[in-house]
C-alpha positions in Angstrom: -17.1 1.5 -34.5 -15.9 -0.7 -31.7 -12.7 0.4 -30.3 -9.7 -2.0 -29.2 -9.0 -1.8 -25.5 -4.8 -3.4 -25.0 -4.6 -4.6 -21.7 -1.3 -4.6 -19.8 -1.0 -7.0 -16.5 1.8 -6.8 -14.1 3.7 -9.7 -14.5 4.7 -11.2 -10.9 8.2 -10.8 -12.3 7.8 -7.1 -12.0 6.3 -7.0 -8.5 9.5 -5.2 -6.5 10.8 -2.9 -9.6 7.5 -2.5 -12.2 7.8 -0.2 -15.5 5.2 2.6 -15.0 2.2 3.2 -14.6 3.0 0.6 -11.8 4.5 1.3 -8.0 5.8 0.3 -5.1 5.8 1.5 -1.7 7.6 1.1 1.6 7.2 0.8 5.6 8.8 1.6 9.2 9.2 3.3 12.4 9.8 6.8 13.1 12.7 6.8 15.8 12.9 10.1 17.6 16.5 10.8 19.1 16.8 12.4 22.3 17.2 16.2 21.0 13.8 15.1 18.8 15.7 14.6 15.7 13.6 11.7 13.8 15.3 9.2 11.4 12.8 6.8 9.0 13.6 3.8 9.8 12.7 1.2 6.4 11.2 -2.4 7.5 9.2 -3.2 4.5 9.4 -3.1 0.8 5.9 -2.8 -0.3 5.4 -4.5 -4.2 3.5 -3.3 -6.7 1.0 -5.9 -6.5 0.2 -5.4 -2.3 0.3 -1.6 -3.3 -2.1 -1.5 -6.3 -4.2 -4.2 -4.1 -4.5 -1.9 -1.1 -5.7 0.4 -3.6 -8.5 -1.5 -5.1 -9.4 -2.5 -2.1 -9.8 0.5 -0.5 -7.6 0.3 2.1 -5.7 3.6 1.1 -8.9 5.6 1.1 -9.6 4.4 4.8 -6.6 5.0 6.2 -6.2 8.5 4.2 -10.1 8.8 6.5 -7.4 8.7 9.3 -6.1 11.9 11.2 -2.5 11.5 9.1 0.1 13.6 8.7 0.4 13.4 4.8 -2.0 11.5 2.1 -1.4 8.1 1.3 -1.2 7.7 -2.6 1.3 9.8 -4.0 4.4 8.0 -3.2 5.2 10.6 -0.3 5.8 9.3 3.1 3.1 9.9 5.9 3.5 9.9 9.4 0.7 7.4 11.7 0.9 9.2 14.7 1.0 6.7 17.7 -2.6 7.8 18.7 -3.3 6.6 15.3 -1.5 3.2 15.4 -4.1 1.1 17.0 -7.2 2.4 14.1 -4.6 1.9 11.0 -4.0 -1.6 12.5 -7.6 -2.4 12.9 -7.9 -1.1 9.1 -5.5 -3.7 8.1 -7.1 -6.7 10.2 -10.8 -5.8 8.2 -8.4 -5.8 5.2 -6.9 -9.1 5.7 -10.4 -10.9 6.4 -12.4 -9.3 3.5 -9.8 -10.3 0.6 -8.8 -13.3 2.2 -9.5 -16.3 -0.1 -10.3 -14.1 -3.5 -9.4 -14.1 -6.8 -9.2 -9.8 -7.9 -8.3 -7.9 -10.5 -8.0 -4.0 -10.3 -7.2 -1.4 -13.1 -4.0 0.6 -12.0 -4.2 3.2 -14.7 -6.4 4.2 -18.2 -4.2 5.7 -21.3 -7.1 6.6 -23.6 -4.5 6.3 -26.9 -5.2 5.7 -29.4 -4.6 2.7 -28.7 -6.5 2.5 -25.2 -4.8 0.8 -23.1 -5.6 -0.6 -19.6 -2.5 -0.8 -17.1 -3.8 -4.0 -14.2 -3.5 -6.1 -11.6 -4.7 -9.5 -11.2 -3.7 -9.7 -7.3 -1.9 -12.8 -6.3 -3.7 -13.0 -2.9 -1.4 -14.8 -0.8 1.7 -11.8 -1.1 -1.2 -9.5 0.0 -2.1 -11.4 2.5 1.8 -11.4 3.6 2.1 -8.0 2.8 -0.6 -6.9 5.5 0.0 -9.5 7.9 3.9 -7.7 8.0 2.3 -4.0 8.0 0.4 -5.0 10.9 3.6 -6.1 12.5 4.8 -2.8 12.1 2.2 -1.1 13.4 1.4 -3.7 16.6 5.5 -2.8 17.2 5.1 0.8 17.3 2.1 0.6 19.2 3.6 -1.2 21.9 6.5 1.5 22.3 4.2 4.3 21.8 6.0 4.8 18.8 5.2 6.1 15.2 5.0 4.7 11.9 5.3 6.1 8.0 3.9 4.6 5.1 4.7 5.5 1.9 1.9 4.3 -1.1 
């Protein structure tokens, strides 16, 4: 008996606030005060779709191959130390220049059912593209004022 596999896409709609299985994530700079108090400092609202494309890409596995403090993935923040800056931005640049110019579609998440259903992403490529062109902003910042950065995925 063949079973029925539902498949749910992420409607560009629901990019910045998407029902679950779905997530966003988020960027900035770590600013240290001068009695070393840190505050996070947001810069960038990461969508669903840069998120879930990082993913598929593997881009969160190779910066998780990073010395981080924290593991990208769960939605926690994770501190790039400033010795660490320069690799994640390098990271990013492959990132940009493999997926430029694709057409991709990940699976986000499985729910074996009944009925099965398959949560996805078909990656609209040019909101990646922006979305690692900023993070790499971020990071080229930071690096320059020997700075650190968290990323939350």
């Amino acid at each position: 008996m063949k079973s029925i596999v539902r498949r749910v896409l992420l409607s560009s709609e629901d990019f910045d606030d998407p029902p679950a299985p779905f997530r966003t994530g988020a960027a900035g700079e770590v600013r240290l005060d001068a009695e070393g108090a840190f505050a996070l400092e947001e810069r960038l609202r990461i969508s669903a779709n840069s998120l879930h494309a990082m993913v598929g890409h593997g881009v969160v596995e190779r910066l998780n191959a990073l010395p981080l403090e924290g593991t990208l993935g769960a939605g926690a923040p994770s501190l790039i130390r400033p010795s660490v800056v320069g690799d994640a931005r390098r990271v990013l640049y492959e990132a940009d220049a493999t997926s430029y110019g694709g057409a991709w579609e990940f699976l986000v998440h499985r729910d074996e059912g009944p009925p099965i259903t398959e949560y996805r992403v078909a990656v609209v490529n040019r909101e990646y593209q922006l979305t690692l062109v900023r993070l790499i902003d971020i990071l080229h910042r930071a690096g320059r004022h020997g700075e650190a950065v968290w990323l939350a995925l």
